[in-house]
Backbone as CSV, one residue per row, in Angstrom:
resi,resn,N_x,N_y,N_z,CA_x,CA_y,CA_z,C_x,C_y,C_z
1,UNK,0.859,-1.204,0.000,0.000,0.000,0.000,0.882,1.237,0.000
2,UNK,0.736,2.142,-0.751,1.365,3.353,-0.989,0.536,4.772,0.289
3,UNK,2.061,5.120,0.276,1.463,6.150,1.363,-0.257,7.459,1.061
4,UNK,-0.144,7.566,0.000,-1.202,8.237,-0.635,-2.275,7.579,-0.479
5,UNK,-2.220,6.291,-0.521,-3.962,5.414,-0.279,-3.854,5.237,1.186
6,UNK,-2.759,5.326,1.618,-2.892,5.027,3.059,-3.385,6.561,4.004
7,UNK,-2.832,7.306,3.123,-3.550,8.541,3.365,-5.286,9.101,3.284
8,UNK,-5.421,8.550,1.820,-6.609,8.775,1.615,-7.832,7.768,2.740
9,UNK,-6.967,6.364,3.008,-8.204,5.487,3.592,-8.099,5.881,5.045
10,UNK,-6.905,6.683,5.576,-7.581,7.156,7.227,-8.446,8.529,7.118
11,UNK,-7.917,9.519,5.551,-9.227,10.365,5.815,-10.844,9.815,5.997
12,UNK,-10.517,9.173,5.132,-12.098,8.660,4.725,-12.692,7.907,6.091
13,UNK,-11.725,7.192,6.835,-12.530,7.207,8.168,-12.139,8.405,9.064
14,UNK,-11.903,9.262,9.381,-11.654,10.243,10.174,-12.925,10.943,9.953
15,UNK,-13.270,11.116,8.101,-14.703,11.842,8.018,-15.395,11.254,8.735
16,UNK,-15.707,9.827,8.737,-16.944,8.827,8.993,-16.939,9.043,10.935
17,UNK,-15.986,9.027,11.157,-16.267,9.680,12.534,-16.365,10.676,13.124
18,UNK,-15.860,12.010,12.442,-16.626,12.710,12.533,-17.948,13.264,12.513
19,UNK,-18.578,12.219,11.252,-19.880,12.359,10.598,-20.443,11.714,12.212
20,UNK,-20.152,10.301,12.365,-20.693,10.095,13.893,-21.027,10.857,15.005
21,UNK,-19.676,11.282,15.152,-19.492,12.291,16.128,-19.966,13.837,16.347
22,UNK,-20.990,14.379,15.140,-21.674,15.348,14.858,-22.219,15.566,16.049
23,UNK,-22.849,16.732,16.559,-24.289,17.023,17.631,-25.615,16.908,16.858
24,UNK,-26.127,15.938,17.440,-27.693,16.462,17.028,-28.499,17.485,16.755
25,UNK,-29.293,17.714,15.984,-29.891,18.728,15.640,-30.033,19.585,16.640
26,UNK,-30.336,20.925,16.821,-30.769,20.915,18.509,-32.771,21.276,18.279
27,UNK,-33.212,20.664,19.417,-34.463,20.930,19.566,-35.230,22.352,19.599
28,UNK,-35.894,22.609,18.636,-36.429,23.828,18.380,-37.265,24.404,19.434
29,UNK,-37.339,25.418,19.930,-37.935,26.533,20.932,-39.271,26.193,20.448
30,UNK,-40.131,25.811,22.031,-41.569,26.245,22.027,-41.900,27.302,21.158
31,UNK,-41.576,28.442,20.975,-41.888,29.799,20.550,-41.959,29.024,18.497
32,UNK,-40.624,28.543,18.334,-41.065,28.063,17.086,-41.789,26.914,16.314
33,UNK,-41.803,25.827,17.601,-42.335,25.135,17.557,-44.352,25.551,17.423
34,UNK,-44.138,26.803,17.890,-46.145,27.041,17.793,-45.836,27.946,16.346
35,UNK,-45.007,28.207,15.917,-44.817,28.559,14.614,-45.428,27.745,13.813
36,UNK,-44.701,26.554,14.040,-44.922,25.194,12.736,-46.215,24.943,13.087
37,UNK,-46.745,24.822,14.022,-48.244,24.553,14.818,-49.129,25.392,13.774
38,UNK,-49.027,26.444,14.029,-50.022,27.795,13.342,-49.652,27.844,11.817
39,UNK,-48.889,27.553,11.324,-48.370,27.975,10.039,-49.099,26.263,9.508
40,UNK,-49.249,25.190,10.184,-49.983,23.760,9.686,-51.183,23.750,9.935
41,UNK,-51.958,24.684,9.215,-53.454,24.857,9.085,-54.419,23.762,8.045
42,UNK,-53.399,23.487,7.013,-53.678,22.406,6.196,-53.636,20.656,6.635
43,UNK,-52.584,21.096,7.714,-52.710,19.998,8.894,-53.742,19.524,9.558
44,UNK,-53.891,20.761,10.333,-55.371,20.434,11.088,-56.582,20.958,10.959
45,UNK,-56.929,21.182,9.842,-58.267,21.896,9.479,-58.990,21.374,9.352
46,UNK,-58.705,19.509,9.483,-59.878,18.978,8.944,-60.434,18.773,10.656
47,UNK,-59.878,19.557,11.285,-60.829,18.723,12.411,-62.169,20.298,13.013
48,UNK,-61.627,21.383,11.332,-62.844,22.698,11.671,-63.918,21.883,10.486
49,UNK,-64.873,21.406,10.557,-65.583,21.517,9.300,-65.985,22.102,8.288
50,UNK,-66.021,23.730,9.186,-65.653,25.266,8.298,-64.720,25.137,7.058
51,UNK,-63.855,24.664,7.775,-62.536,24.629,7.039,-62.768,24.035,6.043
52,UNK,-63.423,23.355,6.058,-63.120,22.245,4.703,-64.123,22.185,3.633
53,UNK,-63.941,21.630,2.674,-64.882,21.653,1.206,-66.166,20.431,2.474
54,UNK,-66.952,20.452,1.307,-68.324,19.417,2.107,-67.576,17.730,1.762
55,UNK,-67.115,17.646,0.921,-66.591,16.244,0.703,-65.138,15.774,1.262
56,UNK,-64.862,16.821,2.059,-63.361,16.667,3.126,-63.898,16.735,4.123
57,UNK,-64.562,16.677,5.078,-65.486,16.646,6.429,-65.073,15.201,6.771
58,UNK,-64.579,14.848,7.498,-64.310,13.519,8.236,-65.990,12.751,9.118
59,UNK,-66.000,11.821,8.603,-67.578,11.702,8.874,-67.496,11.208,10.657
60,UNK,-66.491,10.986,11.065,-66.907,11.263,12.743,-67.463,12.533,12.846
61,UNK,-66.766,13.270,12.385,-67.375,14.888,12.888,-68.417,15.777,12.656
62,UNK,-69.133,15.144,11.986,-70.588,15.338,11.369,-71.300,15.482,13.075
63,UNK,-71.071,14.620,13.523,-72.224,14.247,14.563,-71.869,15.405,15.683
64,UNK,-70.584,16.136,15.841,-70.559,17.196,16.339,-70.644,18.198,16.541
65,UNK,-70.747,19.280,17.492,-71.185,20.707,17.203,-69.832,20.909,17.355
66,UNK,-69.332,22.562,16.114,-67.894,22.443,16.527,-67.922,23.633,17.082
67,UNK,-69.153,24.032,17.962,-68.412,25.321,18.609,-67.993,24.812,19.859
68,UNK,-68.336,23.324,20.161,-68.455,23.063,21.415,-66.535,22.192,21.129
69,UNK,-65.708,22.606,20.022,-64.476,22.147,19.881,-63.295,22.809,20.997
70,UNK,-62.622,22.143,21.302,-61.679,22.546,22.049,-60.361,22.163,21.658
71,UNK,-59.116,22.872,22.152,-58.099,22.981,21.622,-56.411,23.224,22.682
72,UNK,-55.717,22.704,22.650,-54.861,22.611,23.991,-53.456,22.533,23.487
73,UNK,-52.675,23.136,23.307,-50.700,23.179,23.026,-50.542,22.421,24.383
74,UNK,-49.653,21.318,24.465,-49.024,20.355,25.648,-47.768,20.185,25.179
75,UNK,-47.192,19.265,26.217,-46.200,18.184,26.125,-46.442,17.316,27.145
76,UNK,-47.174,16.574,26.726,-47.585,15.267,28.041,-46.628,14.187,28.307
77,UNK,-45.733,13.852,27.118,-44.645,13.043,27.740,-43.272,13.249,27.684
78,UNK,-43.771,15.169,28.093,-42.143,15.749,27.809,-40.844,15.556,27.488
79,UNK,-41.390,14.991,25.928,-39.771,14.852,25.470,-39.557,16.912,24.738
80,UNK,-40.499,17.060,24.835,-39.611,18.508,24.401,-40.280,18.922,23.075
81,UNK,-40.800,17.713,22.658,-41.891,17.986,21.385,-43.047,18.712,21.582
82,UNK,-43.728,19.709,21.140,-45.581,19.719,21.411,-46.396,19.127,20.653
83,UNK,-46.779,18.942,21.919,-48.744,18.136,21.481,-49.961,19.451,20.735
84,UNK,-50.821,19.122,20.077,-51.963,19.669,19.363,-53.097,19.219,19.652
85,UNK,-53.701,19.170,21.179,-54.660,18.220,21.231,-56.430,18.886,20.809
86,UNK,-56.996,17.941,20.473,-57.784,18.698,20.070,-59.355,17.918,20.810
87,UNK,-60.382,18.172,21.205,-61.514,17.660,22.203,-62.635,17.576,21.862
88,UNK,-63.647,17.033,20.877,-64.740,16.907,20.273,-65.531,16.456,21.226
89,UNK,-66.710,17.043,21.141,-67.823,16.805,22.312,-69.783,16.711,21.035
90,UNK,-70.802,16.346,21.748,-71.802,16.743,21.150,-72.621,16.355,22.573
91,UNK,-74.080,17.281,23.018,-74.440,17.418,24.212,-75.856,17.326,23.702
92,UNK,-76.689,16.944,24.643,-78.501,16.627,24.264,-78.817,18.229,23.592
93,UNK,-79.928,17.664,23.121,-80.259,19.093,22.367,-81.883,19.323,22.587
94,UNK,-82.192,18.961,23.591,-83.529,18.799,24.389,-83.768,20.788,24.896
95,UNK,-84.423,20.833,24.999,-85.237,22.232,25.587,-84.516,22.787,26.828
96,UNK,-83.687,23.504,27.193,-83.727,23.952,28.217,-85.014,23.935,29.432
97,UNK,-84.612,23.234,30.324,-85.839,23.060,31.292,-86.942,21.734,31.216
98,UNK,-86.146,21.049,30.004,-87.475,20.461,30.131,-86.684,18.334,30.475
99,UNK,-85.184,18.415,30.752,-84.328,17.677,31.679,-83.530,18.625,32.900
100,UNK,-82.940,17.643,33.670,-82.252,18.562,34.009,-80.884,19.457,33.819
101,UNK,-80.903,20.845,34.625,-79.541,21.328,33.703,-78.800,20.889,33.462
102,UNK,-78.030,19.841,34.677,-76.800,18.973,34.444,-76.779,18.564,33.678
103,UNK,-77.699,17.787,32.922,-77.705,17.006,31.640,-76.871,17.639,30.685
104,UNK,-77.210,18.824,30.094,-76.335,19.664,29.305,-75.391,19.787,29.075
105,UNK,-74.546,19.996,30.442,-73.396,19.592,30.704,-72.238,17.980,30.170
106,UNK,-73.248,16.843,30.403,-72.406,15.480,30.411,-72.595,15.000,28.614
107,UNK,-71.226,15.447,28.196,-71.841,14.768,26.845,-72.356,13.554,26.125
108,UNK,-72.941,13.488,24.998,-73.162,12.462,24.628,-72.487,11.761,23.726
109,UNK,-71.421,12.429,23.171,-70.728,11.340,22.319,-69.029,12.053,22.242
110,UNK,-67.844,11.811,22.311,-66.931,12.590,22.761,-65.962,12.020,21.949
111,UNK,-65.121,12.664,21.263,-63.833,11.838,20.525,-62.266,13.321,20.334
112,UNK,-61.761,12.745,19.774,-60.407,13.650,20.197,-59.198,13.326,19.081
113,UNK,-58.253,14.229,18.934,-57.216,13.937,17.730,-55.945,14.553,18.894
114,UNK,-54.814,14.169,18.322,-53.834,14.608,19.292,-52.731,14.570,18.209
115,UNK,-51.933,15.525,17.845,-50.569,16.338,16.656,-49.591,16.372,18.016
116,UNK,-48.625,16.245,16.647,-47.226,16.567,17.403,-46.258,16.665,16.444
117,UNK,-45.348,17.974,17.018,-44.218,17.965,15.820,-43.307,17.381,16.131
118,UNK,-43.178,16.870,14.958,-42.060,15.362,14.791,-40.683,15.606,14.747
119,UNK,-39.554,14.830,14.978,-38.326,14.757,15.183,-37.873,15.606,13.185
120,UNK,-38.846,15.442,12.891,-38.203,16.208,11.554,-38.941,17.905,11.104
121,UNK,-39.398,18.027,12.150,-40.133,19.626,12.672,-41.298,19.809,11.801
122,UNK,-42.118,18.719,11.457,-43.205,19.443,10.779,-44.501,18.250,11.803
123,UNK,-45.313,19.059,11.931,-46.800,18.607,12.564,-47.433,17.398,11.712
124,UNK,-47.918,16.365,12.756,-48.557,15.301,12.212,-49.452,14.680,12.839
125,UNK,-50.727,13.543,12.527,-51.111,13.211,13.439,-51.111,11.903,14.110
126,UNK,-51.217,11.739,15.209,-50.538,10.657,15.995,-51.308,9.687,16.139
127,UNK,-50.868,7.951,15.960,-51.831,7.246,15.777,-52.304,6.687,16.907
128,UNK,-53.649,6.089,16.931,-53.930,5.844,18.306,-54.245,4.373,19.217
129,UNK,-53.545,3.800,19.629,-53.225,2.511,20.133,-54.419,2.447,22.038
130,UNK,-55.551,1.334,21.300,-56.312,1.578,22.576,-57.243,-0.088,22.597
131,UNK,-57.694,0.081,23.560,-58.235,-1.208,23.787,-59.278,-1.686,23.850
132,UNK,-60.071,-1.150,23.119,-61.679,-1.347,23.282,-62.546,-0.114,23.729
133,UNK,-61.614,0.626,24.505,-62.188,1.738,25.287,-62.980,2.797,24.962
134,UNK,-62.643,2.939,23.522,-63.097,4.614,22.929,-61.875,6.066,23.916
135,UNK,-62.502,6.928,22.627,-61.939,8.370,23.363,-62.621,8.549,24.427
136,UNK,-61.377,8.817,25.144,-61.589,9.793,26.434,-61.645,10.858,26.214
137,UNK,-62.555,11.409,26.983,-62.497,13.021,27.281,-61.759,14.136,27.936
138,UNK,-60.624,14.221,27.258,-59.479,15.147,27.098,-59.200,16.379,27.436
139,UNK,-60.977,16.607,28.710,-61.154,18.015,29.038,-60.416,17.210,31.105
140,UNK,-60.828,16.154,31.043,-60.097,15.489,32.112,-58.847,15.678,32.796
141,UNK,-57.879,15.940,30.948,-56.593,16.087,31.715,-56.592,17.531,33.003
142,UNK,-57.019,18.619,33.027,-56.910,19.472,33.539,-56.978,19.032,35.348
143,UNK,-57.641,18.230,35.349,-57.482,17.776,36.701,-56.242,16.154,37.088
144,UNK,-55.610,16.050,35.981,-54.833,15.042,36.151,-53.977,14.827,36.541
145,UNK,-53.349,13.995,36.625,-51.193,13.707,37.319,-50.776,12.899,36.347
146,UNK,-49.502,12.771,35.982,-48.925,11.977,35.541,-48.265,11.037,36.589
147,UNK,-48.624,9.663,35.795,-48.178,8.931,36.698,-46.981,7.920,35.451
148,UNK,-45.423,7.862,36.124,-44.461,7.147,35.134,-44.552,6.148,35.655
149,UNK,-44.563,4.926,34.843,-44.438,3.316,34.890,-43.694,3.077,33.593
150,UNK,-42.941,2.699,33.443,-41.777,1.945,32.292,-41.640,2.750,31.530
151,UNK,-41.174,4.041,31.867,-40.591,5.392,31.353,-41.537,6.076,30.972
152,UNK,-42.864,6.430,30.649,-44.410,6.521,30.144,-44.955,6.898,31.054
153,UNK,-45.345,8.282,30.718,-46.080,9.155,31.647,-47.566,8.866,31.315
154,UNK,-48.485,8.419,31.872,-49.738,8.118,31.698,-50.538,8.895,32.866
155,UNK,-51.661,9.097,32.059,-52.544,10.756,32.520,-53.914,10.193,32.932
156,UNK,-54.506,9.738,33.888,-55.804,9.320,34.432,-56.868,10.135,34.024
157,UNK,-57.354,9.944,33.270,-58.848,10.484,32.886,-60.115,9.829,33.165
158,UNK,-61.089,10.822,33.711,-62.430,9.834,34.008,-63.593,10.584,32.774
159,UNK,-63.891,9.470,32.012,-65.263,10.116,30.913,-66.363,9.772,31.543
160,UNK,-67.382,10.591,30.973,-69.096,10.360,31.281,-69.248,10.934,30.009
161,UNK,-70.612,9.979,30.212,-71.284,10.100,28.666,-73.148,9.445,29.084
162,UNK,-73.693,10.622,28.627,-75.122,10.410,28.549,-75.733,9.777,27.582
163,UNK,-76.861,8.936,27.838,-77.721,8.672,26.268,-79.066,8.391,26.657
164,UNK,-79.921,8.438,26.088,-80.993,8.450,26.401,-81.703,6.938,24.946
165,UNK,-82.651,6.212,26.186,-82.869,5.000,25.097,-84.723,5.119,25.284
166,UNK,-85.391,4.321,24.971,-87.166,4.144,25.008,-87.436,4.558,25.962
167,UNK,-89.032,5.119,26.245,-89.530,5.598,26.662,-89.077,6.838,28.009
168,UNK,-88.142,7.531,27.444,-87.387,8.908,28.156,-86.510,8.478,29.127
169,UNK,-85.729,7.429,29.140,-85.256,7.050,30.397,-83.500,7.407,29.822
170,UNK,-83.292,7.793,30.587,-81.402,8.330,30.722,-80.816,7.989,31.064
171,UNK,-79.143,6.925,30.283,-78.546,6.015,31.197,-77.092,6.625,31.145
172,UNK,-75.974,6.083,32.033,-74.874,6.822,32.110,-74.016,5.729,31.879
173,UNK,-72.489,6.087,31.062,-71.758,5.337,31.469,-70.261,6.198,31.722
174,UNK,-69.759,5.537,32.912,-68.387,6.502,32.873,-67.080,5.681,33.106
175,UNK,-66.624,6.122,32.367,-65.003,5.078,32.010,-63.913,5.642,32.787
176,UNK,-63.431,5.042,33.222,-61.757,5.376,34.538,-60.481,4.860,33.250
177,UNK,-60.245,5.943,32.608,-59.455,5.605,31.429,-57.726,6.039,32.073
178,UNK,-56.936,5.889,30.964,-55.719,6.365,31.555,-54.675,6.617,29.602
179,UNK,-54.396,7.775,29.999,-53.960,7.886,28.525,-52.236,8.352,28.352
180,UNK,-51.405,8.175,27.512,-50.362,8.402,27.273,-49.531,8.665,25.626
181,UNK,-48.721,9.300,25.743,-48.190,9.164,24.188,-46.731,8.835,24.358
182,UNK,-46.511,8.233,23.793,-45.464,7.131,23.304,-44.376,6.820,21.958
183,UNK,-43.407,7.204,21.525,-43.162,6.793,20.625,-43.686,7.388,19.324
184,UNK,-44.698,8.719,19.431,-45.220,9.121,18.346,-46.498,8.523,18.072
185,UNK,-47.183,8.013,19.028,-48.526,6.872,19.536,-49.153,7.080,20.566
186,UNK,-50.443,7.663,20.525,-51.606,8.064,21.468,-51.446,6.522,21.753
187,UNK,-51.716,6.190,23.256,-52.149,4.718,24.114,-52.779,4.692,24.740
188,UNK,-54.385,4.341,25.180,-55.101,4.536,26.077,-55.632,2.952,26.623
189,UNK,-56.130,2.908,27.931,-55.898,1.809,28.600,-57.323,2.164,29.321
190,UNK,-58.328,0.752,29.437,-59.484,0.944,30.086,-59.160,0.441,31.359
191,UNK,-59.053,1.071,32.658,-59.268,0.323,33.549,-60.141,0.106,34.635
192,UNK,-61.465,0.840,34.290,-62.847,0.623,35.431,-63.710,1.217,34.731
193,UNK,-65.050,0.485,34.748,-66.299,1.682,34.201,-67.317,1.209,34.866
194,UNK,-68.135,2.043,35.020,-69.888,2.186,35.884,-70.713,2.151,34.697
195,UNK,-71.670,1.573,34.769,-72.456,1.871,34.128,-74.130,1.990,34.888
196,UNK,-74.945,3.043,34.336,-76.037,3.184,35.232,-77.283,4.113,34.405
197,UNK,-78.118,3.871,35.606,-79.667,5.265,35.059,-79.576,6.453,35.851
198,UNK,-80.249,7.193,35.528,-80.483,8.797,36.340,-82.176,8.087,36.729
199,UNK,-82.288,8.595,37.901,-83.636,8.739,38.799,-84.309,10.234,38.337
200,UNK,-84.830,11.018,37.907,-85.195,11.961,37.835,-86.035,12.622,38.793
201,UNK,-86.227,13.494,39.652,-87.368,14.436,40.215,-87.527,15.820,40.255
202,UNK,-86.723,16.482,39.351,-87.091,17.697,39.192,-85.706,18.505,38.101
203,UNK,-85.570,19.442,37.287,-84.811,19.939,36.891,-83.540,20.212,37.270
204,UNK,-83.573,20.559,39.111,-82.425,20.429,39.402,-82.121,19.367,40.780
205,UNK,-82.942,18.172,40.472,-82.653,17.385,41.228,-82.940,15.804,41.054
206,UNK,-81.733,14.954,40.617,-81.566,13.979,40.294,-80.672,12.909,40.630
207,UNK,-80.763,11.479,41.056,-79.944,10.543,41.027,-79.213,9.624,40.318
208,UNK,-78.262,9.142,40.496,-77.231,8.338,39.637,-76.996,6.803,40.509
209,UNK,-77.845,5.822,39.421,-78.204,4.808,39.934,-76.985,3.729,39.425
210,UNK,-76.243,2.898,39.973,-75.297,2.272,39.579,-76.035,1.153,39.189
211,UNK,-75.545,0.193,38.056,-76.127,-1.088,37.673,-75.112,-2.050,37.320
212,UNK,-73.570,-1.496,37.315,-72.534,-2.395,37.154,-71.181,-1.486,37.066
213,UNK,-70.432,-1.426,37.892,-69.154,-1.228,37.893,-68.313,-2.449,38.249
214,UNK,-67.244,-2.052,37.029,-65.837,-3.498,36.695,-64.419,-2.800,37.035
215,UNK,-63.566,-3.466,37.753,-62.271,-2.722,37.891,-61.753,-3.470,36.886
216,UNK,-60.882,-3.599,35.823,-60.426,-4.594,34.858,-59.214,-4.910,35.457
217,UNK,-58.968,-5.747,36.454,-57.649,-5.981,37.120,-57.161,-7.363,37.240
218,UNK,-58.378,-7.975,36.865,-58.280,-9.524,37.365,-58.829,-9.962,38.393
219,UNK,-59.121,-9.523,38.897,-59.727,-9.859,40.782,-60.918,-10.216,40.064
220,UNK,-61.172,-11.238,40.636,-63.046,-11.781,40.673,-64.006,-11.189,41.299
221,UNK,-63.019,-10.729,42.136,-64.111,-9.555,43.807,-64.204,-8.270,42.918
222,UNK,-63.786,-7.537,41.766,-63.876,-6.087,41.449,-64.956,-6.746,40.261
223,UNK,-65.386,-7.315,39.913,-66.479,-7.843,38.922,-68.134,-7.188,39.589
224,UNK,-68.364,-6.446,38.964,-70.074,-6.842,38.813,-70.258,-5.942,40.920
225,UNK,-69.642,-4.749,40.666,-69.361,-4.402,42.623,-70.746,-3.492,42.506
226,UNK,-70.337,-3.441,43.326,-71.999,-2.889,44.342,-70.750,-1.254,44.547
227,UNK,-72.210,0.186,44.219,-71.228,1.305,44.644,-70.049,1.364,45.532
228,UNK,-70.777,0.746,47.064,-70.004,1.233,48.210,-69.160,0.682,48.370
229,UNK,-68.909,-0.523,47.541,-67.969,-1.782,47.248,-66.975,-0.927,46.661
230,UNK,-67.395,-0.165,45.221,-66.176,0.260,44.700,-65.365,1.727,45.321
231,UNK,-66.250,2.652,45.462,-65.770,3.693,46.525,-65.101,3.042,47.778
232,UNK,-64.778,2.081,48.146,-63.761,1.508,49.006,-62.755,0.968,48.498
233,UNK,-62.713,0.674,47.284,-61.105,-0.051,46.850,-60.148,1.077,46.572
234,UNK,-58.858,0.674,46.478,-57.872,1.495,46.522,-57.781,2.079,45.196
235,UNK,-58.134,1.620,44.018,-58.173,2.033,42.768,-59.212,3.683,42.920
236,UNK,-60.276,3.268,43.621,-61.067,4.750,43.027,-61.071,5.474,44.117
237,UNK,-60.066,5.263,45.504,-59.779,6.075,46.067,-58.197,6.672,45.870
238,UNK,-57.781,6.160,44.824,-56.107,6.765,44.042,-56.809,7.475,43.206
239,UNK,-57.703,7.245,42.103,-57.882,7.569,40.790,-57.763,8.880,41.262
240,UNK,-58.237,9.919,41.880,-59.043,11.731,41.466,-57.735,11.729,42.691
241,UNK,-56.757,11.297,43.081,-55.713,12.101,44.552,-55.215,13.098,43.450
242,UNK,-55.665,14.289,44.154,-54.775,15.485,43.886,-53.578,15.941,44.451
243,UNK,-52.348,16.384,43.516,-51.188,16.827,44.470,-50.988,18.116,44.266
244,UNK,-50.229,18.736,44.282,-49.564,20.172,44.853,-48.232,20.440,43.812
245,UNK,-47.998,20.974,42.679,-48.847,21.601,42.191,-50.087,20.758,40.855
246,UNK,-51.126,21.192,40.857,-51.981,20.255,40.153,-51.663,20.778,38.383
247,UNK,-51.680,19.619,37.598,-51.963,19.701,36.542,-52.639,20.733,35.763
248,UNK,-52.195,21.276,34.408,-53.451,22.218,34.226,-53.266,22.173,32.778
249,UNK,-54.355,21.949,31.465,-54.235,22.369,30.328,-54.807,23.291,30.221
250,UNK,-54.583,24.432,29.653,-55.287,25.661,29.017,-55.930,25.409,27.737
251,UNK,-57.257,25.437,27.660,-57.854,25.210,26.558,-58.205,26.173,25.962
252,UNK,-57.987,26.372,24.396,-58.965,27.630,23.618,-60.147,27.010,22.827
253,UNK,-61.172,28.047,22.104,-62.099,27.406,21.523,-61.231,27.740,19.885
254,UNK,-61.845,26.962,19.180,-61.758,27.246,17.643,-61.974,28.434,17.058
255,UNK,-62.597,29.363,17.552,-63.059,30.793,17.021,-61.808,31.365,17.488
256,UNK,-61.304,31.263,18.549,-59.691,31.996,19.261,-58.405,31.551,18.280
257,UNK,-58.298,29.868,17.894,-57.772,29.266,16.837,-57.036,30.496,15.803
258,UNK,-58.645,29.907,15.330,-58.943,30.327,13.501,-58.866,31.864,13.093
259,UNK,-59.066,33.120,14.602,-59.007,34.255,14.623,-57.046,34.997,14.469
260,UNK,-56.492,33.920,15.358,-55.525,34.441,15.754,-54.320,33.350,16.202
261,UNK,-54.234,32.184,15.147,-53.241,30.974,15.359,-52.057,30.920,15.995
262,UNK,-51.079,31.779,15.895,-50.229,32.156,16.638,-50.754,32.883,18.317
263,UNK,-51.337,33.488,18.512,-51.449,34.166,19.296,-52.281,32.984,20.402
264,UNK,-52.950,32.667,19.652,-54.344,31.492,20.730,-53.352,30.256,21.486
265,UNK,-52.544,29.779,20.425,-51.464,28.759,20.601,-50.422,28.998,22.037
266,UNK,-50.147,29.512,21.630,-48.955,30.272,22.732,-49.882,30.693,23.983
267,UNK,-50.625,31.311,23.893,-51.096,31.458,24.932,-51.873,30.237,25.816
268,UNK,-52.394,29.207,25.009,-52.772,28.264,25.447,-50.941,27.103,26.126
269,UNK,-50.415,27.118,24.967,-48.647,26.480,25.683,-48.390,27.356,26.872
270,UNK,-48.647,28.596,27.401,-48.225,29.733,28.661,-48.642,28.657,29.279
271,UNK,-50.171,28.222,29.038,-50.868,27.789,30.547,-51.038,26.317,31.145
272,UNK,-49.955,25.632,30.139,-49.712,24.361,30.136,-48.929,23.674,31.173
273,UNK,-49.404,23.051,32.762,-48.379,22.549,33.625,-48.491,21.270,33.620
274,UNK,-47.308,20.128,33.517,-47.826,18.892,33.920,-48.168,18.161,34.992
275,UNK,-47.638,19.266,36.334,-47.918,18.627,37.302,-46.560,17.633,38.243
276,UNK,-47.270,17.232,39.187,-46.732,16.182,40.083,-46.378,15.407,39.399
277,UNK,-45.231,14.135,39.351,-45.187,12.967,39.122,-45.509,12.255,40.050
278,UNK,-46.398,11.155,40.366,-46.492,10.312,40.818,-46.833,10.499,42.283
279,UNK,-47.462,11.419,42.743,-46.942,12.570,43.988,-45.843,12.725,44.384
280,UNK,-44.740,13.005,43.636,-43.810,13.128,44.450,-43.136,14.583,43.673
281,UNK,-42.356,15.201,44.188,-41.845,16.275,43.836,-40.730,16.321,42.471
């Protein structure tokens, strides 16, 4: 071997380790990161129906009202990326006064999309890995904790959902969900639900009749429990423990959005805390 090839073949690895030895990109600033957010309107527009021609309407979203849309800048499993979460709701459309008010309140059918800008800086949407459960209701997180188990910050959410079946009678069901993102992968996990009727006696006064709550744990004893049964296990006296400082998403509506993308964004990321881990500091 001549000194010249022997020359040339340690450059050629000296590049290659250098090339190794590069720094990573560095991670782009919140501030620009709601850039790429607001500037990817073509991204997420399909979840305004406004937005879109009549034959681009995603037919989940038909069944919703979208003023009742909600909208949240995060980082729930703080790698440093943001989340785009977004909160679809639809609520009885009965007469004022003629159920009660609460009713209004508990929706009836609830679903959700969740973006994130990707390791290659442009917004996408994230797929969703779940178990039977359906969407949770994503207005939940605001009262939530993260809790880490095998590096995975997972966010306890409790849904309710109204429906009404023959002859005017109103039944409830509410799911003890638990949600996380992963890998570029919404994951949600069922682990308890009630299911029941409302007692009715007056507009503003009504009961919530249990007819089956399941802890999904395995225990034979959390099968088929009686209320006072389950308000005593350790599961639904952990689920709602609040810690110090509590969780908080800042939500905007779509009219704040679509008015002022940059501005609604950011201000919604200001008000974004995740909270306690696990209670602990």
């Amino acid at each position: 071997m001549t000194f010249t090839s022997l020359k040339k073949g340690l450059c050629a690895v000296f590049s290659v380790l250098a090339l190794t030895a590069a720094p990573a990109a560095a991670m782009p600033s919140p501030e620009a990161q709601i850039d790429t957010i607001a500037g990817a309107q073509e991204v997420w527009k399909y979840e305004f129906p406004a937005l879109c021609a009549p034959d681009e309407i995603p037919f989940h979203l038909r069944s919703f009202t979208p003023a009742t849309t909600l909208i949240a800048v995060t980082d729930l499993d703080g790698n440093g990326r943001l989340e785009l979460l977004f909160r679809h709701v639809d609520y009885l459309k009965w007469k004022v006064g003629s159920v009660p008010y609460a009713f209004h309140q508990i929706p009836t059918a609830v679903a959700m999309a969740v973006y994130e800008v990707g390791a290659d800086g442009r917004l996408a949407r994230l797929p969703v890995t779940e178990d039977g459960c359906g969407a949770p209701d994503l207005i939940g997180l605001d009262v939530s904790h993260p809790i880490l188990e095998d590096g995975v910050r997972w966010y306890p959410v409790r849904t309710q959902q109204i429906y009404k079946v023959k002859y005017g009678y109103f039944y409830y069901i509410i799911a003890h969900q638990r949600v996380a993102i992963k890998d570029g992968r919404v994951m949600l996990k069922m682990l308890a639900d009630e299911h029941g009727y409302y007692n009715i006696y007056d507009v503003d006064r009504f009961e919530e009749v249990a007819t089956s709550i399941n802890i999904y744990d395995g225990n034979p004893a959390h099968k088929e429990m009686l209320p006072a049964d389950f308000r005593q296990t350790a599961f639904y006296q952990e689920f709602d423990r609040s810690y110090t400082p509590r969780g908080t998403v800042h939500w905007i509506s779509g009219s704040e959005l679509n008015s002022n993308p940059h501005k609604a964004l950011l201000s919604s990321w200001q008000g974004f805390v995740s909270g306690v881990m696990d209670g602990m500091g």
